[in-house]
C-alpha positions in Angstrom: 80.4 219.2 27.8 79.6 217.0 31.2 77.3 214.8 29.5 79.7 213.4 26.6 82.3 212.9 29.0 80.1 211.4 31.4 79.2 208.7 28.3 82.5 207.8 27.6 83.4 207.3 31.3 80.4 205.1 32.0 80.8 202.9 28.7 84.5 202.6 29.2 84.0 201.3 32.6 81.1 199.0 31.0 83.2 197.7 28.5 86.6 197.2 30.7 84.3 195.2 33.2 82.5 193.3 31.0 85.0 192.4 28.5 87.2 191.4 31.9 84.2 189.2 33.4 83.3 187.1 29.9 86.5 186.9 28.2 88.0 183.6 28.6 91.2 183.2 30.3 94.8 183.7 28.3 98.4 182.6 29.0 99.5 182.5 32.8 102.3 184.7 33.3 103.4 188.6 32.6 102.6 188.1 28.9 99.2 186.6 29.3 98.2 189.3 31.8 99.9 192.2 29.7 97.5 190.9 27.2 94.2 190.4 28.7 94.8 194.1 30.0 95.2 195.5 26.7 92.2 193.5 24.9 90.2 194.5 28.4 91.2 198.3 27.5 91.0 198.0 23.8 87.6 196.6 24.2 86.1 199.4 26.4 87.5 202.2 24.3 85.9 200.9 21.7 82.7 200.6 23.3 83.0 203.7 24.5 83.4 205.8 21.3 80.2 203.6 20.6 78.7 205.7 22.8 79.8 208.8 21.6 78.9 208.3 18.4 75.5 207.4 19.4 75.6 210.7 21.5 76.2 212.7 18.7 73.9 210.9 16.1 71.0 211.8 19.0 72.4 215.2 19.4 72.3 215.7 15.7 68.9 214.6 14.8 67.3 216.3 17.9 69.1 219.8 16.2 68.6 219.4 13.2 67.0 222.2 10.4 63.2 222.9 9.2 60.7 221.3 8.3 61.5 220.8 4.7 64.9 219.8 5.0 64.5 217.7 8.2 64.3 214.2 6.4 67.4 214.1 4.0 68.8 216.1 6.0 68.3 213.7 9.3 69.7 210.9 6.7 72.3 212.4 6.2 73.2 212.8 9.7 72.4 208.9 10.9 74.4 207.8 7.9 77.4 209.7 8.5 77.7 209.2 12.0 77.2 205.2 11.6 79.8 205.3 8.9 82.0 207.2 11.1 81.3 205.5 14.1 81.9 201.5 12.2 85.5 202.8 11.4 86.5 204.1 14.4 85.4 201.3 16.5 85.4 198.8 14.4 89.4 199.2 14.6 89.7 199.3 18.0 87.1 195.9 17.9 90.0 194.8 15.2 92.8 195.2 17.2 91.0 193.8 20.5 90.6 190.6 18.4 94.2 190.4 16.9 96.0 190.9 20.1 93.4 188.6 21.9 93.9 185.7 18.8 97.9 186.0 19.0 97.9 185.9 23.0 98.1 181.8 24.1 95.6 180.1 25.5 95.9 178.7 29.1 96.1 174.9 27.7 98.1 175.4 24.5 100.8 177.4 27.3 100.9 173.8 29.2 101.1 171.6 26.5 104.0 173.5 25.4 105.5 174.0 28.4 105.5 169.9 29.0 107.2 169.3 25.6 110.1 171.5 26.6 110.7 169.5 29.6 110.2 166.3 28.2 
């Protein structure tokens, strides 16, 4: 039980400090920072059910039956736990994007900013 904890800790932290070091910048201001934490957050929990999944695809095969059963068997196991892990991350990747897409953009926050006063 240490070890699959020990993977999400490590690719959350990964993830959060990556995704905080190569995203570009968003809005200045409460809103903008509010929303680079989430994406950061969104971002590394996605990456780190990644590694879960790959966890337990490795556990899997490395357990799996005989020797006559091992191949569809070992198929079956890959296939289900890429399915499985493409829908649950692939949401959180989803959401990461649609909160990081409706977020404003340093410049665009300016330009408006200058119409107002003007």
């Amino acid at each position: 039980m240490l070890i699959p904890a020990a993977v999400f800790v490590v690719c959350l932290v990964v993830g959060v400090g990556a995704s905080a070091r190569w995203l570009p910048d968003l809005a200045a201001g409460p809103i903008g920072g509010l929303a680079f934490f989430v994406v950061c957050g969104l971002l590394g929990a996605a990456l780190a059910l990644v590694g879960l999944h790959v966890y337990s695809i490795v556990e899997g095969l490395s357990h799996s039956g005989g020797f006559t059963e091992v191949r569809n068997q070992k198929a079956e196991i890959l296939a289900s736990g890429l399915q499985s892990m493409l829908w649950d991350a692939g949401s959180l990747f989803g959401l990461a994007f649609a909160v990081y897409l409706l977020a404003l953009a340093p410049e665009l926050d300016e330009e408006s900013a200058t119409e107002r006063a003007a």
